[in-house]
C-alpha atoms as one frame of an Amber mdcrd trajectory, in Angstrom:
protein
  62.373  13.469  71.081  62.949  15.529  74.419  63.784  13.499  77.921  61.021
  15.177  79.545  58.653  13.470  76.852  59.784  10.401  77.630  59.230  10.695
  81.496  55.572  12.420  80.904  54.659   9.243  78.506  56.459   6.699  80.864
  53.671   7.818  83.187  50.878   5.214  81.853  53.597   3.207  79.877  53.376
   0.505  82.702  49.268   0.070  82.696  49.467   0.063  79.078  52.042  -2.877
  78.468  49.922  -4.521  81.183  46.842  -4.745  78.308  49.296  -4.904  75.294
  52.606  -7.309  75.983  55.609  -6.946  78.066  56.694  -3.494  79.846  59.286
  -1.307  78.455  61.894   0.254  80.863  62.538   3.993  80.448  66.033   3.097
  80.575  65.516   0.686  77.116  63.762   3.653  75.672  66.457   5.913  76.323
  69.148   3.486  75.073  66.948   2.731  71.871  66.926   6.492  71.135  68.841
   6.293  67.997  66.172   3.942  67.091  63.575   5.513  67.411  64.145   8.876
  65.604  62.869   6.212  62.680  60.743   4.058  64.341  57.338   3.699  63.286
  54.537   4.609  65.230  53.899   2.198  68.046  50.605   1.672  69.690  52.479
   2.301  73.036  52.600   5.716  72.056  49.142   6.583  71.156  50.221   7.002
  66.975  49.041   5.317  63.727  51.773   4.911  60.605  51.099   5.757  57.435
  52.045   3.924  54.123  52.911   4.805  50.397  52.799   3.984  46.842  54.374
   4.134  43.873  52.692   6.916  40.478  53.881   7.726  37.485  55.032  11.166
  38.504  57.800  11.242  40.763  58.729  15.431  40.878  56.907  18.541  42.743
  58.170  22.209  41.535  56.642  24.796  43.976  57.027  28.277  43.238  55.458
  31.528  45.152  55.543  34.914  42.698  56.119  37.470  45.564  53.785  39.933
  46.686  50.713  39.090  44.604  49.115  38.315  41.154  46.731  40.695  40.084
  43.381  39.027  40.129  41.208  41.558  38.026  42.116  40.350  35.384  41.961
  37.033  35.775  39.773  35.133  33.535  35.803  34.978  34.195  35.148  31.774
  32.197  35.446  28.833  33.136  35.613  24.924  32.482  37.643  23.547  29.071
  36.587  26.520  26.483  37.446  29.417  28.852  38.690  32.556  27.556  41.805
  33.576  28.543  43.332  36.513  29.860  46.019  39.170  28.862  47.991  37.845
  32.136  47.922  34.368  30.807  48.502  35.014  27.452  52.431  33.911  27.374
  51.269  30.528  29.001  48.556  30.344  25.596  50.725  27.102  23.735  50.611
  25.346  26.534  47.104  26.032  27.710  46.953  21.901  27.888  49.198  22.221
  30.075  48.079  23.364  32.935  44.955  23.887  34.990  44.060  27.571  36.568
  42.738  27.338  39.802  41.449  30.921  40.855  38.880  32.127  43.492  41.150
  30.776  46.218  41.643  32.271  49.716  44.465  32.983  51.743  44.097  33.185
  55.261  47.368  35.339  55.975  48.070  38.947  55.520  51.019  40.666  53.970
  53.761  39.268  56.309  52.616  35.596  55.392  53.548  36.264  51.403  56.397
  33.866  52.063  54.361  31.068  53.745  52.228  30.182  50.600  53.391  26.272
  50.881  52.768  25.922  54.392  49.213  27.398  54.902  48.597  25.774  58.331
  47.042  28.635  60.022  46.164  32.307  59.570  49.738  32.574  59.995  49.526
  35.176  62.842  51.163  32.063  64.815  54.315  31.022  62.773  54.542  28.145
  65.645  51.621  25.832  63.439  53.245  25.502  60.675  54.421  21.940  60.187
  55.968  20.323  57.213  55.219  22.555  53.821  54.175  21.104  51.163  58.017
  20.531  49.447  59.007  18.805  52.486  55.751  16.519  52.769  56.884  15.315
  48.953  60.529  15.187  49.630  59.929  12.674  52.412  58.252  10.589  49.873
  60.300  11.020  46.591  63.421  13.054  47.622  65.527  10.396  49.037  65.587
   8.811  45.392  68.047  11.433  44.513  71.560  12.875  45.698  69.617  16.557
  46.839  65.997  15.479  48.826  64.607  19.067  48.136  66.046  22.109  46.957
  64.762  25.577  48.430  65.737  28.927  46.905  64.580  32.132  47.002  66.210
  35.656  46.317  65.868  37.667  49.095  63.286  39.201  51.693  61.905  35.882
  53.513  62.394  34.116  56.443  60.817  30.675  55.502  59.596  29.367  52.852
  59.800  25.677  53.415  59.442  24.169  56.909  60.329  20.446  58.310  59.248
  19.862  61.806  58.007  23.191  62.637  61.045  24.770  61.765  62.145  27.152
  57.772  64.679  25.073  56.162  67.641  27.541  54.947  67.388  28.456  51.747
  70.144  28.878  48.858  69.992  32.885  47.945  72.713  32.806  45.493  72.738
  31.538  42.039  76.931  30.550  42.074  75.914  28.766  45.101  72.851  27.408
  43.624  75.100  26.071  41.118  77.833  24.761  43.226  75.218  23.228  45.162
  73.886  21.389  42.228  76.772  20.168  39.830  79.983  21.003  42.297  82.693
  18.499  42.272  82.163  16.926  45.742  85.284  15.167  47.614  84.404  11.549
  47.328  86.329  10.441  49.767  84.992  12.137  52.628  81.287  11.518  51.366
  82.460   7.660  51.583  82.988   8.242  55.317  80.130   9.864  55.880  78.190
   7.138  53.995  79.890   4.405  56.191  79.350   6.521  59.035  75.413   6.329
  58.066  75.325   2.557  57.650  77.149   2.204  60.857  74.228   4.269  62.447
  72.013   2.223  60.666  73.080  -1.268  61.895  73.283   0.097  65.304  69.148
   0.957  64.778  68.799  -2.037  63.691  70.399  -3.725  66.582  68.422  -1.809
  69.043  65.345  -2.480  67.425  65.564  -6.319  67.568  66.076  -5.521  71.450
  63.180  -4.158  71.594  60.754  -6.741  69.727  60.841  -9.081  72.597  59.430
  -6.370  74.675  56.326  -4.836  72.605  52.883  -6.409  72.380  52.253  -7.702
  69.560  50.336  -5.820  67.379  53.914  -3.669  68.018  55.786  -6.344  66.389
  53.980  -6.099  63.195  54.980  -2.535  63.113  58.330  -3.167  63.990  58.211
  -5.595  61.267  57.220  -2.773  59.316  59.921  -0.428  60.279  62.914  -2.725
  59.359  61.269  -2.710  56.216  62.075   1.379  56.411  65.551   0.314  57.457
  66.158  -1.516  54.238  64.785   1.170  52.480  67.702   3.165  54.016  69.577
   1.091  53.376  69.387   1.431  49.715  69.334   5.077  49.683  72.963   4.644
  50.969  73.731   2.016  48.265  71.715   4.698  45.527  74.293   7.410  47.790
  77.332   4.905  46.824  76.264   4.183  43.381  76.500   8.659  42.931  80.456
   8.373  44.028  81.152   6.001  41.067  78.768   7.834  38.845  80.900  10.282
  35.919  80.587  13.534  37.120  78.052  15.508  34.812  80.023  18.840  33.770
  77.843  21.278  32.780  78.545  24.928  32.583  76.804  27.929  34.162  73.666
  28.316  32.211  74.056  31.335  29.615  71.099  34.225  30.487  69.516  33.761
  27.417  67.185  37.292  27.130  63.197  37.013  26.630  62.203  38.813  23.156
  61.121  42.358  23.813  59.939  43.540  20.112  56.308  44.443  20.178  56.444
  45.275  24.225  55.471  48.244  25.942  58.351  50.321  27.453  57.557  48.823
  31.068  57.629  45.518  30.809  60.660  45.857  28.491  62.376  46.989  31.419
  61.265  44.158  33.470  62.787  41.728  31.598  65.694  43.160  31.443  66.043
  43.922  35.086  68.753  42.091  36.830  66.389  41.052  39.570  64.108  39.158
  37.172  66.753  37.861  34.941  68.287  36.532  37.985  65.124  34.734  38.690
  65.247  33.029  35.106  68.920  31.699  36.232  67.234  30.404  39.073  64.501
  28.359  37.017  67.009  27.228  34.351  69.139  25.990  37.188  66.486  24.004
  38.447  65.450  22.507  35.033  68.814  21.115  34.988  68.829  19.329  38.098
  65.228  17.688  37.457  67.092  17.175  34.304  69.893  15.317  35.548  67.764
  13.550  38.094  69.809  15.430  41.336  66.982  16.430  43.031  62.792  15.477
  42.242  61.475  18.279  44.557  62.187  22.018  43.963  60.444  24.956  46.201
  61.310  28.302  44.873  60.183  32.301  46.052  61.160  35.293  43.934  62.177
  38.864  44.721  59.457  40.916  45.513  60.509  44.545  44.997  62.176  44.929
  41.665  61.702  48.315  39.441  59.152  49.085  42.619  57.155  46.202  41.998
  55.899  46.515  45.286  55.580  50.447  45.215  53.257  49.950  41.894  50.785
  46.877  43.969  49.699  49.938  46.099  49.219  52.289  43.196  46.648  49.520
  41.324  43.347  51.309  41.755  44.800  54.067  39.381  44.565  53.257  36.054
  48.626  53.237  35.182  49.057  51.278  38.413  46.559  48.669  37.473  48.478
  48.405  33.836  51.709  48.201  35.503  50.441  45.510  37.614  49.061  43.377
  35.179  52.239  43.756  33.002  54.654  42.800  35.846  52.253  39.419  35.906
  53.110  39.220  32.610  56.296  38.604  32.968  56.313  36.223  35.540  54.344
  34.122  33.505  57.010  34.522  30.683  59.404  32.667  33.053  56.841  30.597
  34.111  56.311  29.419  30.463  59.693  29.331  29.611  60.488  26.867  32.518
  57.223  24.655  31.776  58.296  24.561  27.863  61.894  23.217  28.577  60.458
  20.190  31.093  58.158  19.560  27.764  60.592  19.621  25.479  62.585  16.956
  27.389  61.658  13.309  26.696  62.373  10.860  29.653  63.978   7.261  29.693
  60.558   5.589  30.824  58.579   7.655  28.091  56.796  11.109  27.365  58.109
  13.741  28.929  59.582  15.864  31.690  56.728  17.355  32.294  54.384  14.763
  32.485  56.538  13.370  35.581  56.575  16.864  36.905  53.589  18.243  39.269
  54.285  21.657  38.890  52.263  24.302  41.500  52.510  27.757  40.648  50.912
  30.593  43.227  51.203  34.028  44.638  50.209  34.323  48.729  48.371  37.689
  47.880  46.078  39.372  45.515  46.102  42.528  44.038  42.891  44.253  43.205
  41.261  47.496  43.039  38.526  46.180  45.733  41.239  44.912  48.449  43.976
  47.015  47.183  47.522  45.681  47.252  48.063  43.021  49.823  44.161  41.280
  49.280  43.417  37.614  50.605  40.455  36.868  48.311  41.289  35.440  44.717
  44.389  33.657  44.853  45.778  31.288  42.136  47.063  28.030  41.672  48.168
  27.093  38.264  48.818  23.253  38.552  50.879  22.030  35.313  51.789  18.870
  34.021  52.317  15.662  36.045  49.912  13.619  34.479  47.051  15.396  34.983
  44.082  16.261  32.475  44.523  20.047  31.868  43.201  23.017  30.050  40.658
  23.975  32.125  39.585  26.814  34.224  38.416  26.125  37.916  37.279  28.803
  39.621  36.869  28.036  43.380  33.890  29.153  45.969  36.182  31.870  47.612
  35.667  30.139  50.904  38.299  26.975  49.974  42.386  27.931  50.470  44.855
  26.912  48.629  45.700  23.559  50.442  42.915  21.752  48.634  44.530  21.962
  45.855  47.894  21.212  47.145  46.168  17.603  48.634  45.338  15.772  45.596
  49.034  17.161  43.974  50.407  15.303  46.796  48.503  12.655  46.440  49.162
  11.798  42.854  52.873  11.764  44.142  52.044   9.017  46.124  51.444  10.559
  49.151  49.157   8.577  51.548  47.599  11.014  53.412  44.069  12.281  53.687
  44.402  15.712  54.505  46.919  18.619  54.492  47.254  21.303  57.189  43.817
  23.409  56.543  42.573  21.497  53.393  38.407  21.441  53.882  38.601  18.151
  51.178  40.587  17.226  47.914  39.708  19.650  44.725  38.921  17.456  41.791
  42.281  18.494  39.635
């Protein structure tokens, strides 16, 4: 919080302790500043908290495919006996699996491909964004875990997920990645920085007893309320602790294990074996492993958008060879995608059923191609929403007037998330 929001609040501060309990100084304010980077929200300042529960699934995957899903051939059915399309057919074993959402709009234009998370405006004003969707999760489940939220991409974006208005940096590298993920980490220095963060801690703590003499006392409830989040924090640093004495889990670079190309036309032959892609399937394996090994419960991840020309061929659909080429290239995404989904299945949890089932998984592409809007369309977007619990194999197609973020809502929700919209949401799809 900036000084010069502290003077332009201070301004009725006075006349509004005069209705609610004692006045607060500016200069108690600016001491409690530590404070109140956590504190909850006071009515002195005009804000209402929000609360949250416990639900069965406790991860969010987000992933954008770059540059666009081509939506003629999506499928024109709908409801639980919908036919399927060629696009979808690698997904086909685990069609209960997942829900396809289709018919959705994006509000953006090409530039925004990269923003499909954090829909908060048309996107011709970067400064709305807020908190993407990742980040709104990771507040709420991330903190159970060493890594709060982990955000990769490849290359060609400049934000992906956002915190506060601002892109979190993403990992670009899959030896990073890696490193990032099962590194050996110097315990003792992570010991000082945990005692470090517990002396911070008490220090909040301190300054917010100060303060409880001075609120009204409708404040002192939520004060009440907000040592509650200290002790909270407080056990994510004991959790933090507990990760130092844990046996370090040693597992070795994941082997690229190649996708079956018998049967395959020569195109999408070569897309699986393009380095580009197959680093893409390092990526997702990577990621596995660390829902796996319970490191991190939120994932966001974006893809490389111009492999083999990928992006070359988008503008080439309303030919006929682009169009295949297209639709093939979708294919292939949705071979990793399946891949991915089928090793959180095949993983069976502590607590019961599976890695999936605990998983909300949100697949999408920011753009459409189609032979109507050509190769950077807004109309027809998908979200295929997999596993967490939900009651899948369905088709929903969507009005073409609702984005993306109503679908996103009632994801976040079943996470636990107590909130009642999310950035441009219109309501809460029925999932």
């Amino acid at each position: 919080m900036r000084t010069h929001q502290f003077s332009v609040r201070m301004i009725g501060m006075q006349s509004i302790q005069k209705r609610k309990g004692a006045p607060i100084h500016r200069r108690d304010i600016l001491k409690s500043a530590g404070c109140l980077v956590m504190l909850p929200a006071l009515e002195s300042f005009g804000q209402e908290a929000k609360g949250d529960d416990a639900v069965k699934a406790n991860r969010l995957f987000c992933m954008n495919i770059g540059n666009g899903m081509c939506s003629d051939n999506f499928p024109t059915s709908t409801g639980k006996d919908y036919q399927s399309s060629s696009t979808f057919q690698p997904l086909e074993k685990l069609k209960n699996d997942y829900t396809l959402c289709t018919n959705l709009r994006n509000y953006g234009d090409h530039e925004s491909t990269m923003y499909a998370f954090a829909e908060y405006s048309d996107h011709r004003n970067p400064q709305l964004i807020k908190d993407s969707v990742d980040e709104i999760a990771a507040s709420h489940i991330g903190n159970d875990t060493r890594i709060r939220n982990l955000v990769v991409e490849q290359r060609h974006s400049y934000g992906i997920s956002y915190k506060g208005g601002l892109p979190i940096s993403p990992i670009t590298n899959g030896q990073i990645l890696f490193e990032t993920i099962f590194g050996k980490v110097d315990n003792k220095k992570r010991a000082e920085l945990l005692a470090l963060k517990k002396s911070m801690l008490d220090a909040s703590r301190e300054d917010a007893k100060s303060m409880m003499k001075k609120v009204s006392r409708a404040d002192q409830v939520k004060l009440d309320e907000y040592f509650s989040s200290l002790r909270e924090s407080e056990k994510s640093i004991q959790r933090s602790e507990r990760w130092l004495n844990q046996k370090h889990v040693d597992v070795p670079f994941p082997e690229n294990v190649p996708f079956k190309t018998d049967g395959l036309t020569e195109y999408l032959q070569k897309i699986l074996k393009c380095a580009y892609f197959n680093e893409r399937s390092t990526y997702l394996d990577l990621l596995f492993l660390a829902f796996k090994y319970d490191i991190t419960r939120v994932a966001n991840v974006y893809g490389e958008w111009n492999w083999l020309g990928h992006h070359t061929d988008s503008h080439a659909v309303k030919s006929e060879a682009g169009y295949i080429k297209n639709i093939e290239a979708d294919q292939a995404y949705m071979m990793q995608t399946a891949r991915f989904l089928d090793k959180l299945k095949s993983t069976k949890t502590k607590a019961g059923g599976t890695l999936l089932d605990q998983t909300v998984c949100l697949i999408t592409s920011s753009l459409s191609v189609s032979k109507e809007e050509g190769p950077h369309g807004s109309k027809n977007n998908p979200v295929i929403v997999a596993g967490g619990g939900f009651e899948h194999g369905k088709h929903i197609k969507f009005n073409g007037t609702d984005n993306r973020n109503n679908v996103y809502l009632p994801a976040l929700q079943h996470l636990g998330c107590e909130i009642e919209s999310f950035a441009t949401s219109s309501g809460s799809a029925k999932l």
